[in-house]
C-alpha positions in Angstrom: -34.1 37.5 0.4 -31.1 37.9 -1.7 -31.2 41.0 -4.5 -28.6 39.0 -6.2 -25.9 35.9 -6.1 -23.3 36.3 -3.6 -19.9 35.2 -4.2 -17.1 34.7 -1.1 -13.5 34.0 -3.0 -10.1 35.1 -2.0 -8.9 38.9 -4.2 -7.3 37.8 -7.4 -4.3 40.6 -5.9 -3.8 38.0 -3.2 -3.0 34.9 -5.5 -1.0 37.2 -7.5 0.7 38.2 -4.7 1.6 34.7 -3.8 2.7 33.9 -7.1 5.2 36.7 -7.6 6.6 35.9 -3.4 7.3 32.0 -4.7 9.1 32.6 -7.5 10.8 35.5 -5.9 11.6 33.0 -3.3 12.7 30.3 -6.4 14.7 32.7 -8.0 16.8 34.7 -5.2 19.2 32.1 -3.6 21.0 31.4 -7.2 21.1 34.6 -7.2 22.8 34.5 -3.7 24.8 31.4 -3.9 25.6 31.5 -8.1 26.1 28.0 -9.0 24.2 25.3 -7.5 23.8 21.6 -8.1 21.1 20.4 -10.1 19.8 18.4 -7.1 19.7 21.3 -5.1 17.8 22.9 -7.5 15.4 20.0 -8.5 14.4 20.0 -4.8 13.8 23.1 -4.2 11.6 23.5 -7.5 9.5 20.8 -6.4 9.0 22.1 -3.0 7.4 25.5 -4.4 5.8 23.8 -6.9 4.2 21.9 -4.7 3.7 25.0 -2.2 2.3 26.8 -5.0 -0.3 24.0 -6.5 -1.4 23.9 -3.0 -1.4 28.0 -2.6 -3.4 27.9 -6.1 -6.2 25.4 -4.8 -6.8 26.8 -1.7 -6.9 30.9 -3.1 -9.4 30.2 -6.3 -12.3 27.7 -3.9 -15.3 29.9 -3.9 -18.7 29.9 -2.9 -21.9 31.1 -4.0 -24.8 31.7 -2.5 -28.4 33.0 -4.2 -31.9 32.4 -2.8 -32.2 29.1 -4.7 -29.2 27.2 -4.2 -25.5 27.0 -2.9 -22.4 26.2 -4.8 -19.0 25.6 -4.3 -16.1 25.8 -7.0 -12.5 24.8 -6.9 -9.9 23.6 -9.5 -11.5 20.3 -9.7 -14.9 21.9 -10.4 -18.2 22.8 -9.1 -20.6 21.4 -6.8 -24.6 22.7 -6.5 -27.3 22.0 -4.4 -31.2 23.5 -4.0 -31.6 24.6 -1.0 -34.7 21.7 -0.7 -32.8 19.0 -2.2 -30.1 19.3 1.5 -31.0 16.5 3.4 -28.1 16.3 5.9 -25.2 18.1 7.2 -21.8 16.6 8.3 -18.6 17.6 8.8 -15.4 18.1 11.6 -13.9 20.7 13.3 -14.9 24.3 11.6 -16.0 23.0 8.3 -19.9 22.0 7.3 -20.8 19.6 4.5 -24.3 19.7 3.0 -25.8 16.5 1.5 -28.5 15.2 -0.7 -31.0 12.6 0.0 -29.2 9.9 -1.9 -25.6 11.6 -0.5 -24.1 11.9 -4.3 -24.1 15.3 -4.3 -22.2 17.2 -1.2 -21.5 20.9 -1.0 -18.4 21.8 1.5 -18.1 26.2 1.8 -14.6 26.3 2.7 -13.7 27.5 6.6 -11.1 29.7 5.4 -13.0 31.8 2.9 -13.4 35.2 3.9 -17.0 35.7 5.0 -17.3 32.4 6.0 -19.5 33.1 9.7 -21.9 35.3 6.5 -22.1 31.8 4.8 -23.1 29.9 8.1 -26.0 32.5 8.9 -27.2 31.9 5.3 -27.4 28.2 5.4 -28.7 28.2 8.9 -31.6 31.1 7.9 -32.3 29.2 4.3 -32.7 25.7 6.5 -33.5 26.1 10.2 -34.8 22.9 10.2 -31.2 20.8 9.7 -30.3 22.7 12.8 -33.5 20.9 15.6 -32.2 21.3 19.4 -34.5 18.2 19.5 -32.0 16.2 17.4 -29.0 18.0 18.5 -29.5 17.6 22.5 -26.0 16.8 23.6 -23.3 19.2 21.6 -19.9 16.8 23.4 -16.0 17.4 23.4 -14.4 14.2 21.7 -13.7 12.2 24.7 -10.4 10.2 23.2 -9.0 14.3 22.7 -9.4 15.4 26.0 -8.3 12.2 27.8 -5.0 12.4 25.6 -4.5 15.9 26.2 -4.9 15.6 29.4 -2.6 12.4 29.6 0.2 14.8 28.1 -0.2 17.5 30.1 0.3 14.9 33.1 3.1 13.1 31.6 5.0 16.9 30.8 4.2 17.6 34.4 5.1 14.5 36.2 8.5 14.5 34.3 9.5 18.4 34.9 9.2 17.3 38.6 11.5 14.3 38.5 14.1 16.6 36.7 13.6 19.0 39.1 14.2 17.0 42.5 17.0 14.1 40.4 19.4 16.9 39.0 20.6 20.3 39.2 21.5 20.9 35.6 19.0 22.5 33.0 17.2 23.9 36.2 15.2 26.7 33.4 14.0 23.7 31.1 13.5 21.5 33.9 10.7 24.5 34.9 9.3 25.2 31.4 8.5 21.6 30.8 6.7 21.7 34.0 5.3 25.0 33.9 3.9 23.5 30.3 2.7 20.9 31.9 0.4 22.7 34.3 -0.4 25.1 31.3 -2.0 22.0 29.8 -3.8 20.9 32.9 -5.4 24.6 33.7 -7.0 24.9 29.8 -8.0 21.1 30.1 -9.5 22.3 33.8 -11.3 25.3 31.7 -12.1 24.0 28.5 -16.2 22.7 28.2 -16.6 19.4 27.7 -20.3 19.1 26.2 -23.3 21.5 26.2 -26.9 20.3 27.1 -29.9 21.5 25.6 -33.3 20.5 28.0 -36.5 21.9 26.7 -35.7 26.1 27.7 -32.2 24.7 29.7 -29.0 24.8 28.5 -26.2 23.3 30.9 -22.4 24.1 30.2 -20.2 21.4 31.8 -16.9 21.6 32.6 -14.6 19.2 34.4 -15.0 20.2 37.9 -18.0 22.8 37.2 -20.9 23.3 35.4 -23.2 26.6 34.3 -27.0 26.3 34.1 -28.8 28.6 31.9 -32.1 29.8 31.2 -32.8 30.6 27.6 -34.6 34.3 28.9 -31.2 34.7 31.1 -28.8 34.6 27.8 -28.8 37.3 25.9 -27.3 36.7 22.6 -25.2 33.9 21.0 -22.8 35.2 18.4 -19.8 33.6 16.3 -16.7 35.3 16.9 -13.8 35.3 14.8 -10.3 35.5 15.7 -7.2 35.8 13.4 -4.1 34.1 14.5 -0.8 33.4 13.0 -2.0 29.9 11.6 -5.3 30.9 10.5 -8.9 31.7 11.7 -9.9 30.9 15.2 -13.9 30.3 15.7 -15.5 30.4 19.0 -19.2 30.0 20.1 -19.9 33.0 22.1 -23.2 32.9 24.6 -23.8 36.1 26.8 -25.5 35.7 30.2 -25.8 36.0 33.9 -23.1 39.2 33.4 -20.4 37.1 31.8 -19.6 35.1 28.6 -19.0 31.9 27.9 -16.6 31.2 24.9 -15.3 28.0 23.5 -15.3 25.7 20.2 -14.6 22.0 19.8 -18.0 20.6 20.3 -20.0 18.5 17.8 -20.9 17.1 15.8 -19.1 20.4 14.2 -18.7 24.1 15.2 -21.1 24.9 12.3 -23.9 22.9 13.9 -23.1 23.3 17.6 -23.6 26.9 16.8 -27.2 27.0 14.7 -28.2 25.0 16.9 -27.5 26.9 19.8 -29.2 30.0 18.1 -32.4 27.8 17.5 -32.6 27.2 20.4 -32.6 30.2 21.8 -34.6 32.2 19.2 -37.0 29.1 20.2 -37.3 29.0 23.8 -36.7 32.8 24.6 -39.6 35.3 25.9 
């Protein structure tokens, strides 16, 4: 039970911030360069206006979160849902949408909130049941993704080879593009492909290998949180058997994959 609302919103410092760096950014090269042509500066206006609108939207999205309801806000205004009216979730990638019965009324928390794992323990505590192993049995890779990766990885390989044996010049790019290439093929090699849930089972499957589990022989399953230079990086994390098992990418949605997972756990463990 919540005491009170809880809000997740960037700091009004930070779009302030951002504010004062674009026009900085707007303002200094006339000051470097003095006279410039009005084409110049019409394009350049337009780029960090549009940087800026884009800056704006993205810094003032909140979302709130009370014991009754969740709702989301933005510049284009608010969206609200009862925790009883959700009826389905949806969504790609990191992001979860929440729907109604008759699906007019969607609420999307934004991934890149701060406190956004916070916001996915909360939905998945106020409705467990959206989250069933039973429905959710096969958490897959998208198929078309890893065949095309691995169809690049191949095609960078196969053609850092031919350069290497058909000439002798660019002999360092001629490696990189194949060392790339096998880069590509080892992380397609590792990466899981789908994650099976069968009654207190859970199988992880790779491409050459596969890891059987028994819910009492994992001991936790946690959403980790990595910040990299273009953003937030979310993994499932699952501890057993004296080692863990990290990856993302499954479906229908990280979101999901990971409730569900933790349902099923919580479920089946002794």
């Amino acid at each position: 039970m919540l005491s009170e609302p809880r809000t997740y919103r960037y700091s009004t410092m930070r779009l302030v911030l951002l504010i004062l760096l674009l026009l900085v950014l707007g303002v200094v090269p006339f000051v470097i360069l003095g006279g410039v042509s009005l084409q110049y500066a019409l394009i350049m206006f337009a780029v960090l206006g549009l940087i800026m609108l884009v800056s704006i939207f993205t810094l003032t999205r909140s979302t709130t979160i009370s014991n009754e309801s969740i709702s989301t806000r933005s510049l284009f205004g608010e969206s609200s849902l009862n925790w009883s009216e959700i009826d389905s979730v949806s969504g790609r990638g990191n992001s979860l949408k929440l729907h109604n019965r008759d699906g007019d009324v969607s609420v999307s928390p934004s991934a890149h909130l701060p406190g956004y794992p916070e916001v996915i323990e909360m939905i998945g505590t106020k409705r467990p049941d959206l989250f069933s192993p039973a429905k959710y049995n096969m958490l897959s890779r998208n198929w078309f993704n890893s065949f095309l990766a691995l169809s690049m990885a191949a095609l960078l390989l196969g053609v850092g080879v031919y350069l290497y044996f058909v000439t002798d010049d660019s002999l360092r790019s001629t490696l990189f593009l194949a060392f790339v290439g096998l880069g590509f093929i080892v992380t397609v090699f590792m990466t899981v492909l789908y994650v099976k849930l069968d009654g207190s089972v859970l199988t992880v499957r790779y491409l050459l290998n596969k890891i059987v589990l028994n819910a009492n022989e994992v001991h936790s399953i946690g959403l980790n949180v990595t910040q990299t230079r273009t953003g937030k990086s979310y993994n499932i994390m699952i501890a057993g058997r004296n080692r863990m098992i990290r990856f993302s990418g499954v479906g229908p949605n990280l979101p999901v994959a990971y409730l569900v997972l933790k349902n099923w756990h919580q479920g089946h463990r002794s």
